[in-house]
N, C-alpha and C positions, 0 to 999 in steps of 0.2 A: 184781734187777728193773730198776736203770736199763738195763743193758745190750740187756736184751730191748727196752725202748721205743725202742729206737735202732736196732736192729740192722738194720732194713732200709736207712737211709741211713746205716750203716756200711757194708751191704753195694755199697752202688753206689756210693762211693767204695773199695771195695775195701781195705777197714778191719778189723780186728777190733779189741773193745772194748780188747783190753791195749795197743792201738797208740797210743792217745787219753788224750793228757793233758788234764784239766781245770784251768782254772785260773778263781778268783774271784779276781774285784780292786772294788776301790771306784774306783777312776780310772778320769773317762770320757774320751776322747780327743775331741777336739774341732778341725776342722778348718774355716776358712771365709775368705772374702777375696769381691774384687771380679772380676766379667767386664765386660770390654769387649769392644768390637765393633771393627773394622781400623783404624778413626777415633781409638778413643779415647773413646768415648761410651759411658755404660755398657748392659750389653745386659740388656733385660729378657726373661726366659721362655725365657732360655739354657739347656741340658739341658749338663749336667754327669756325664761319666761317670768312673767310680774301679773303675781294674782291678786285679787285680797283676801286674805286667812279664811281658811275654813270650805273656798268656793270648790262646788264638785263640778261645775262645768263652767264653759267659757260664754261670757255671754259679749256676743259679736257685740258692736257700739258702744259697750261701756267703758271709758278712759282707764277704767282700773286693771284693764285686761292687756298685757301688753308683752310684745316680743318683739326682738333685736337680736342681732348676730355680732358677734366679736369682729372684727378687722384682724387683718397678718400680723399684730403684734398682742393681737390677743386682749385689744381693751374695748369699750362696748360707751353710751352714752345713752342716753334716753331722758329727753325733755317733756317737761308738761304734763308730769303724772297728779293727779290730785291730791293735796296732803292726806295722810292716812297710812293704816297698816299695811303691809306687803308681805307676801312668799316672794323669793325668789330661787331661781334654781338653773341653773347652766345645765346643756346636753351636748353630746359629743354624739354624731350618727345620728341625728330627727332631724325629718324635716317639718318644716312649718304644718303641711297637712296633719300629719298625722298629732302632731302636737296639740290639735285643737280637738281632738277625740276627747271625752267625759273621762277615759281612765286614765291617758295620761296625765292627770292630775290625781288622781289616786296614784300613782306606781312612784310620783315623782316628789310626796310630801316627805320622804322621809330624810331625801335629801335635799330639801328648800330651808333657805334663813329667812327669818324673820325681820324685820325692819320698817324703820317707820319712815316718811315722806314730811319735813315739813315745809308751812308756808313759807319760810325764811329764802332769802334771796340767795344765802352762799351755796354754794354744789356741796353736795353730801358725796361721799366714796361708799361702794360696797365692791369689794372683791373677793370671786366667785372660784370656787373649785369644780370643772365641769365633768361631770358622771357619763359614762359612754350609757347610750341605751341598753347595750347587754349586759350590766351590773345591776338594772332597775329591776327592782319583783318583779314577776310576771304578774299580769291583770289577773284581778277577780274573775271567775266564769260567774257566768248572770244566772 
């Protein structure tokens, strides 16, 4: 039965069910730190985005896909990301729509860190320096 519950977004990742390992765990990963803005100031209402290396677009359901906003003091939290590699990248001026466009992640690789996510129980820090949209290249024309 679970197989069948799934099967169509196994199908559109091009899956079948014996290809899919499950795993539970009690360990939640926990990732968060401070954004600031070019000054040094911390940046409030920052949009924070967490891809995994290399991705050209966002692919809606995948836990690796993920965005958070800074709070008024400028710090960010984000649980339950699956252990693995990460971009990430602070923006100053985007909003979430536009953020999930194919080229913001091109315009935005050159300012993302690299970082890894492990299974371990303690909280990792990553703090971000956040880039306003109007310092990012312009998009490729198609």
């Amino acid at each position: 039965m679970s197989a069948r519950c799934c099967s169509g977004a196994l199908d559109e990742a091009g899956l079948r069910p014996e290809d899919v390992d499950l795993i539970i765990t009690t360990t939640v990963t926990d990732v968060s730190g401070a954004i600031a803005d070019a000054s040094g100031r911390p940046a409030a209402d920052a949009l924070i985005l967490l891809t995994p290396p290399g991705a050209v677009e966002w692919s809606r359901g995948d836990p690796r896909f993920h965005m958070a906003r800074s709070d008024g003091a400028g710090r960010y939290r984000v649980r339950s990301l699956p252990p693995g590699a990460y971009r990430a990248a602070a923006l100053i001026a985007v909003d979430e729509l536009a953020a999930w466009r194919p080229e913001w992640l091109a315009r935005i690789g050159a300012h993302s860190r690299s970082f890894v996510v492990t299974d371990a129980a303690a909280p990792q820090t990553l703090d971000l320096v956040a880039v306003s949209a109007h310092a990012l290249p312009a998009a490729a024309s198609r």
